[in-house]
N, C-alpha and C positions, 0 to 999 in steps of 0.2 A: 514872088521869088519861090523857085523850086523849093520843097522841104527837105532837110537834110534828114538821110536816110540812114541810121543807127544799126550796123550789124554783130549783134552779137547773139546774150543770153540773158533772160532776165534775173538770172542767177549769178550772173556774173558781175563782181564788185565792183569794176572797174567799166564794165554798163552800165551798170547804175549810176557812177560819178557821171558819165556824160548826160547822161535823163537825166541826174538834177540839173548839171546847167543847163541842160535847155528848161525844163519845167521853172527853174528860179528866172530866169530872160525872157518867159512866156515864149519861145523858140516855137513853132510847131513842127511837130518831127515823124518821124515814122521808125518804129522797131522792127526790125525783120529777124526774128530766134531762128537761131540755125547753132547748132550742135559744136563739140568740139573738134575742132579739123575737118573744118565745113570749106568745101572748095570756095564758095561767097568769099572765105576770111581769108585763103591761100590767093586767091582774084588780088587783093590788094597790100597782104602782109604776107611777104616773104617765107615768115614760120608758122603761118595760120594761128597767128593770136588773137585775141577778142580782148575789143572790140575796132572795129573799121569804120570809117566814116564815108559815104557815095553820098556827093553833094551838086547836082548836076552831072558836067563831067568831069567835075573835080574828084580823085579820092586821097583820103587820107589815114593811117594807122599811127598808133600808141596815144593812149590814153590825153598825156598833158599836151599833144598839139592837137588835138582835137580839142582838147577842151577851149585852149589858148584860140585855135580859129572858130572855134562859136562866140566865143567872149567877144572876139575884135571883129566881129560880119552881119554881129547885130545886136539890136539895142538891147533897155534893160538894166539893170544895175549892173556895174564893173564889176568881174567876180576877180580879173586882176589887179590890182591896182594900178593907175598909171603913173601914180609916187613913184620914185627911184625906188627908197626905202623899203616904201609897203608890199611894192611888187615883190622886189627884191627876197625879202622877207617870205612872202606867199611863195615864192620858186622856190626860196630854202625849204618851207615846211612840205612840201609836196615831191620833192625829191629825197628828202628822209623818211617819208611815211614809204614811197615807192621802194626805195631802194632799203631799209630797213626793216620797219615796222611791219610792210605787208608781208615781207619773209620770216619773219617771227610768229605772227600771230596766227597768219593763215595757211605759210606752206609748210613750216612745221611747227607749231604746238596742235593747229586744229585738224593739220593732215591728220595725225597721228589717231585722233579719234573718224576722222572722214575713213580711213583706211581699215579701221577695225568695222566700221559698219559693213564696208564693201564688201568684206573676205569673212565675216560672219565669228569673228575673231572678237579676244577681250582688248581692250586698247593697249598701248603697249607703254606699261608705266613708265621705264624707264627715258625712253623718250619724252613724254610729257615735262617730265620732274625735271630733264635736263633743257628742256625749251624754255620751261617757264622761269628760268634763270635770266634770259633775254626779256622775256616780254615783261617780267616785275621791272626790269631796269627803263620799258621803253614807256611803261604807264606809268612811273616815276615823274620821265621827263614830262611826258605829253601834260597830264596833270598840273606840273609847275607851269607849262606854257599856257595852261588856258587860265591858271589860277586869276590874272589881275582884270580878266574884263568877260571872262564866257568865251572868248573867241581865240584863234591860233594867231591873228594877227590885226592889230588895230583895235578896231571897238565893232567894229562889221563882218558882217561874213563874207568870205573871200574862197577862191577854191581851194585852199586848202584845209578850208572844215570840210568841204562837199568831197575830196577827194578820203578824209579820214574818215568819215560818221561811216559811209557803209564798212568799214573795216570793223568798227567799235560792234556794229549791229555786230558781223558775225562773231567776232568777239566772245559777247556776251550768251552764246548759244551751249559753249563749253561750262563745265564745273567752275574752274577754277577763275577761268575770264570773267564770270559774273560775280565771281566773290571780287576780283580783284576790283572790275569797276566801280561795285558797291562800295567797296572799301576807302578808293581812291579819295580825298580831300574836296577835289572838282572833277576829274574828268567824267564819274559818272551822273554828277548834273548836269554838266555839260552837254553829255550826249541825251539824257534825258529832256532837257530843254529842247534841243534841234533836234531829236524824231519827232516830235511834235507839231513841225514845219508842215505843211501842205507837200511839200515837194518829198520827204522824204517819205510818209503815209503813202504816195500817192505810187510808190518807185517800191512797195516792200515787195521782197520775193520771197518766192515758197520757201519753204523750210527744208533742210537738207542739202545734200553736193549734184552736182549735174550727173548723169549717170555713169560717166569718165572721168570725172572730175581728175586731174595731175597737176604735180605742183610742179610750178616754171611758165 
């Protein structure tokens, strides 16, 4: 079977959820790094997001149906569940960390410092102090949800850890994000425990923002 052909960045958090599912499915794949508002990502997404999926002559864009068609096109452990429930479940946590959590932690509390590096600026406190009003509340939750078993759902890992941990990694790169996971009950064993996966070792990216880095 053709390899499916991953376009994005390897900086990019939401590239890297797709490279763990395939690195956890043993998937073989191919990455092609191309830039932001890279014609390749305009070729198949509308707004040139990253990352894209060219699968033959199949393609496909946004993150959780690409993940959803790697899970169901080849084998491996089910990263969805095919429970009602568990699924069920796994599409709730993955649609809150998207539509929440990634907007918290990464477009604005960690903008705020990515922005100060860019323009050679001090960060901009105010900002910070008033993001991380959101993100204590969303490591609150997160936290309680992995408290009864290490995982966001069930007793297994499902994509909605693989969609969250690279968020936690960058996370953890800020002042106050690493105080906060340290501090947290469970979430920062949690994510302690799963960087230590093969898949997610294997997927780290460099340190720092892509050289455009923009939040949306």
């Amino acid at each position: 079977m053709t390899k499916p052909e991953i376009i994005g960045s390897i900086r990019s958090t939401y590239t890297r959820v797709i490279r763990l599912v395939c690195e956890e499915k043993a998937i073989p794949y191919t990455l092609t790094e191309v830039p932001l508002d890279a014609p390749e990502l305009f070729a198949i997404h509308p707004l040139g997001k990253m990352p894209v999926l060219r699968h033959g002559d199949f393609t496909l864009f946004e993150s959780k149906a690409i993940a959803t068609y790697l899970d169901r096109s080849f084998g491996g452990p089910e990263l969805i569940p095919s429970d009602p429930r568990l699924g069920s479940l796994t599409e709730q946590w993955v649609s809150f960390v998207n539509t929440t959590v990634d907007r918290s932690f990464i477009r604005t509390y960690l903008y705020a410092y990515i922005l100060a590096k860019q323009t050679g600026t001090s960060p901009d406190r105010n900002a910070i102090q008033a993001a991380l009003v959101d993100v204590r509340k969303q490591v609150d939750i997160l936290d309680a949800a992995v408290a009864a078993s290490g995982f966001l759902v069930g007793d297994r890992l499902t994509l909605a850890d693989l969609n969250l941990l690279p968020i936690l990694d960058r996370l953890k790169l800020a002042p106050e994000g690493a105080e906060l996971l340290a501090a947290s009950a469970h979430l920062g064993r949690y994510f302690a425990t799963h960087a230590g996966r093969a898949s997610l070792q294997k997927t780290i990216p460099p340190v720092g923002p892509p050289p455009r880095f923009k939040p949306g």
